[in-house]
N, CA, C and O of each residue as an XYZ file, in Angstrom:
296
protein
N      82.661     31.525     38.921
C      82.191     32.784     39.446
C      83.192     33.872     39.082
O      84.402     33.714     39.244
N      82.709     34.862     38.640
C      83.470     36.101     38.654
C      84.442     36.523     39.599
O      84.164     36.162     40.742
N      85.572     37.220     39.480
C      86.282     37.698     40.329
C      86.232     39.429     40.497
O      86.598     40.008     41.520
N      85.807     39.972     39.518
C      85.445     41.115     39.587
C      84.825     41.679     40.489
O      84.492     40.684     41.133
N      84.226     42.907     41.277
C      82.758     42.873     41.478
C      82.359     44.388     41.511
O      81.953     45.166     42.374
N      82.644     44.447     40.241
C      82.157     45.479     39.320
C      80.732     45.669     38.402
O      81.044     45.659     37.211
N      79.826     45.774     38.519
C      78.769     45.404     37.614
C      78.317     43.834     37.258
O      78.302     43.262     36.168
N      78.001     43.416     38.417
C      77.586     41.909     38.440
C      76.144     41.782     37.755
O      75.097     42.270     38.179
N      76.306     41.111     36.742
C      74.757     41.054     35.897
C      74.245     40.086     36.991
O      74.907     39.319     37.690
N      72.829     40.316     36.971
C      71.531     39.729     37.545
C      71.767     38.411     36.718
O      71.573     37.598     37.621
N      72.029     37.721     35.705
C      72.540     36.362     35.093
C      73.597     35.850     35.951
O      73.537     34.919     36.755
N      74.591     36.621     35.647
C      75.541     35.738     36.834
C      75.242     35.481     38.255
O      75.812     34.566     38.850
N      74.332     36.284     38.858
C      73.929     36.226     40.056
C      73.245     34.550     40.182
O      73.274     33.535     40.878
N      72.559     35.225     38.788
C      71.626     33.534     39.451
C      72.351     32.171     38.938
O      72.190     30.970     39.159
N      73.290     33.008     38.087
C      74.151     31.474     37.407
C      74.895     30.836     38.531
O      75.065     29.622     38.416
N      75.425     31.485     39.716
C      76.681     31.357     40.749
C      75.728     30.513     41.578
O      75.974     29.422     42.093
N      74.374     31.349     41.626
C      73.286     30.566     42.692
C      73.111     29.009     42.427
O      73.361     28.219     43.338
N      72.704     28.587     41.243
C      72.634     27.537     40.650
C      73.764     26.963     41.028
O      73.932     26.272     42.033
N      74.781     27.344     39.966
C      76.286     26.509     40.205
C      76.282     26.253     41.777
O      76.698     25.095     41.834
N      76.053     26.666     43.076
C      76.069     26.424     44.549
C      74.998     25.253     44.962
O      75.137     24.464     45.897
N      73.887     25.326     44.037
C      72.988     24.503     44.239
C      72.152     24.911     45.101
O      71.632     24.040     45.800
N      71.801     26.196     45.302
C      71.072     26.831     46.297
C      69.595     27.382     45.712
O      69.387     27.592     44.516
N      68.602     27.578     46.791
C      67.557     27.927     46.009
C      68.132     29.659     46.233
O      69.231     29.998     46.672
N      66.958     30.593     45.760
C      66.853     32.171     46.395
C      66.453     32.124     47.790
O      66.325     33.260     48.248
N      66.211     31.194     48.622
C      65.671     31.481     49.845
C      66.734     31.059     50.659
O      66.818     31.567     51.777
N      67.721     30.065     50.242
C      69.013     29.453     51.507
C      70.270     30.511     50.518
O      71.400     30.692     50.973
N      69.919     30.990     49.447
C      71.211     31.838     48.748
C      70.996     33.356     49.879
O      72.020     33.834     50.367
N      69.805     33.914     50.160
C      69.725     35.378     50.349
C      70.179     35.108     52.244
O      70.821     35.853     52.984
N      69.495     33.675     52.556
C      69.673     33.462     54.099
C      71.272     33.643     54.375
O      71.604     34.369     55.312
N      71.984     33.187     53.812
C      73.747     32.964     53.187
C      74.216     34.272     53.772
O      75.056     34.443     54.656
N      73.373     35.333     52.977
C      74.333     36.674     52.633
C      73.331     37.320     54.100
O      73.781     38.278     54.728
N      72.590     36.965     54.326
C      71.429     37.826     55.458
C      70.763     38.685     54.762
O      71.211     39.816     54.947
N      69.689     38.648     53.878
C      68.953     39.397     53.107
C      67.979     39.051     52.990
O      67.768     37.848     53.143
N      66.901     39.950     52.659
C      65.619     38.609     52.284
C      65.418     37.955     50.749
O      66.169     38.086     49.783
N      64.336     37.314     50.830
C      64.017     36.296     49.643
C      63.779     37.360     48.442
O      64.156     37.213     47.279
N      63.178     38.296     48.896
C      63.036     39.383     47.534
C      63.947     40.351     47.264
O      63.813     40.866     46.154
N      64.825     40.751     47.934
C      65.871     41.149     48.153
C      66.751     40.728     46.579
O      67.141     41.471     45.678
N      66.829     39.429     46.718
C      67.789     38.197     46.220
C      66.711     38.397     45.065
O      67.132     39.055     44.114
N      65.618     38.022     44.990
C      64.667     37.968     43.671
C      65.278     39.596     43.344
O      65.976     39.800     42.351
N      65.097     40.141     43.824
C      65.460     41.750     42.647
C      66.280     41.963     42.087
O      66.148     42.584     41.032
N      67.945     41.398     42.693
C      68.817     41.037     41.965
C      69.227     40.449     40.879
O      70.001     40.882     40.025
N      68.514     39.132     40.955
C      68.358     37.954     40.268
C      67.455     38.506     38.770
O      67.486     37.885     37.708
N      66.527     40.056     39.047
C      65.883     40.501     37.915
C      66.411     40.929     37.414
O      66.436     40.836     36.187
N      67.351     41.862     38.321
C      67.588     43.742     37.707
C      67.229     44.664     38.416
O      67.910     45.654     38.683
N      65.979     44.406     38.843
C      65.483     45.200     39.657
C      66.136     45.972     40.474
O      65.738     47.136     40.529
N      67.124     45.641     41.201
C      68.346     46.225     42.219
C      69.576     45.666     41.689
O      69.760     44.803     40.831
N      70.366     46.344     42.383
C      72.102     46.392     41.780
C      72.478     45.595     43.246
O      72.157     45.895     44.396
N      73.100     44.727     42.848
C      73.582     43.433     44.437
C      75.018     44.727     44.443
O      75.503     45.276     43.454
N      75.315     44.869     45.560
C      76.162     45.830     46.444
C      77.433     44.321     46.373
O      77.299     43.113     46.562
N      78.685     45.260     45.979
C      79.891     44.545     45.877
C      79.931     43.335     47.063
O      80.131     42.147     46.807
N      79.716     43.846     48.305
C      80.139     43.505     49.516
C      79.354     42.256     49.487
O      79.978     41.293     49.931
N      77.891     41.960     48.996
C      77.759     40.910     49.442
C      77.540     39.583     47.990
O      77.156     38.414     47.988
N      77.944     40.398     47.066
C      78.314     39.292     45.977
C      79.868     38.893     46.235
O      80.348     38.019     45.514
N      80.810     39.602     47.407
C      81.972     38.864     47.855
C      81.770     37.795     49.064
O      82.350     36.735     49.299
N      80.748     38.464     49.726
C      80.648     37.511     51.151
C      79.726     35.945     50.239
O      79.866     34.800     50.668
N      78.919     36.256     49.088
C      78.160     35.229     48.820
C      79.186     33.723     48.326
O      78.969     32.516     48.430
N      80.375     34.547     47.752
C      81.487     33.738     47.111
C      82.075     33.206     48.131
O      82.431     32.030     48.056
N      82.284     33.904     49.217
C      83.622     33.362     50.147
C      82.516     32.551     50.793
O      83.071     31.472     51.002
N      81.289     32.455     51.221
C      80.247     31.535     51.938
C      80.113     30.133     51.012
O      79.923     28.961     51.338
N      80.293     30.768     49.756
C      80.002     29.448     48.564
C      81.138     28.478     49.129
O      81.143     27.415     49.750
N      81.999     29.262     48.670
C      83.913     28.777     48.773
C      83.969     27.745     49.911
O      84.338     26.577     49.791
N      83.548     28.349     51.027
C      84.066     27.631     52.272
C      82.942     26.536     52.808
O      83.237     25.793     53.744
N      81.594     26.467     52.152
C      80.884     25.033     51.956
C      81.401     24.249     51.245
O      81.106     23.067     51.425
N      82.428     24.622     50.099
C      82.672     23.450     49.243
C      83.854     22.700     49.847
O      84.157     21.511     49.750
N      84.487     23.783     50.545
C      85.744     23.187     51.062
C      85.426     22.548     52.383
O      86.163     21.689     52.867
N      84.741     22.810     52.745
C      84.426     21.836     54.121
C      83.474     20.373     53.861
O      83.378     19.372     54.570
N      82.929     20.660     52.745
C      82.008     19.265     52.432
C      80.494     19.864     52.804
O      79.673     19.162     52.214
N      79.824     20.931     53.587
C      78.604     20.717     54.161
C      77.418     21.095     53.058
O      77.619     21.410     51.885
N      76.367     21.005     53.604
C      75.316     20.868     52.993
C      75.002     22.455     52.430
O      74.386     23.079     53.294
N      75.270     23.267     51.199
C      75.105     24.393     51.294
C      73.615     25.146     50.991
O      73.493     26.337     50.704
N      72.437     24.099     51.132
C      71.597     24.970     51.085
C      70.520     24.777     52.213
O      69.319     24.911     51.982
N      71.269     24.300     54.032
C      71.305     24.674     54.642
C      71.410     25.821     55.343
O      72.572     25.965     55.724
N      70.403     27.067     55.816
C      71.324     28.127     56.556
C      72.341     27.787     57.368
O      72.601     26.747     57.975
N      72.932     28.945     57.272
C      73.917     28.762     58.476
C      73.391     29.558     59.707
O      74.022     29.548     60.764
């Protein structure tokens, strides 16, 4: 995942999603957004706001480090 979060392409969005193993519906639940929300991103359609392509990382981060199921909501 990027460390930047400067101009996050709609590719990496969905590449990070994947790499988590999440669908768009437990990825957007993650950040608190909705399912189309996350689909517009994932197009282009909308520009994902810094804040929650950081909260999506640090949510990724801290499922992996704990072991749990991440495409569970939380």
């Amino acid at each position: 995942m990027r460390s930047d979060v400067e101009g996050i392409a709609p590719q990496t969005i969905r590449q990070a999603r994947l790499d988590a193993g999440l669908t768009q519906v437990s990825a957007a639940s993650l950040v608190h957004v909705t399912p189309l929300t996350w689909k517009r991103w994932e197009s282009g359609d909308r520009t994902m706001h810094p804040a929650f392509w950081e909260l999506f990382a640090l949510k990724v981060e801290t499922g992996r480090s704990r072991g749990k199921n991440r495409d569970e909501p939380k």
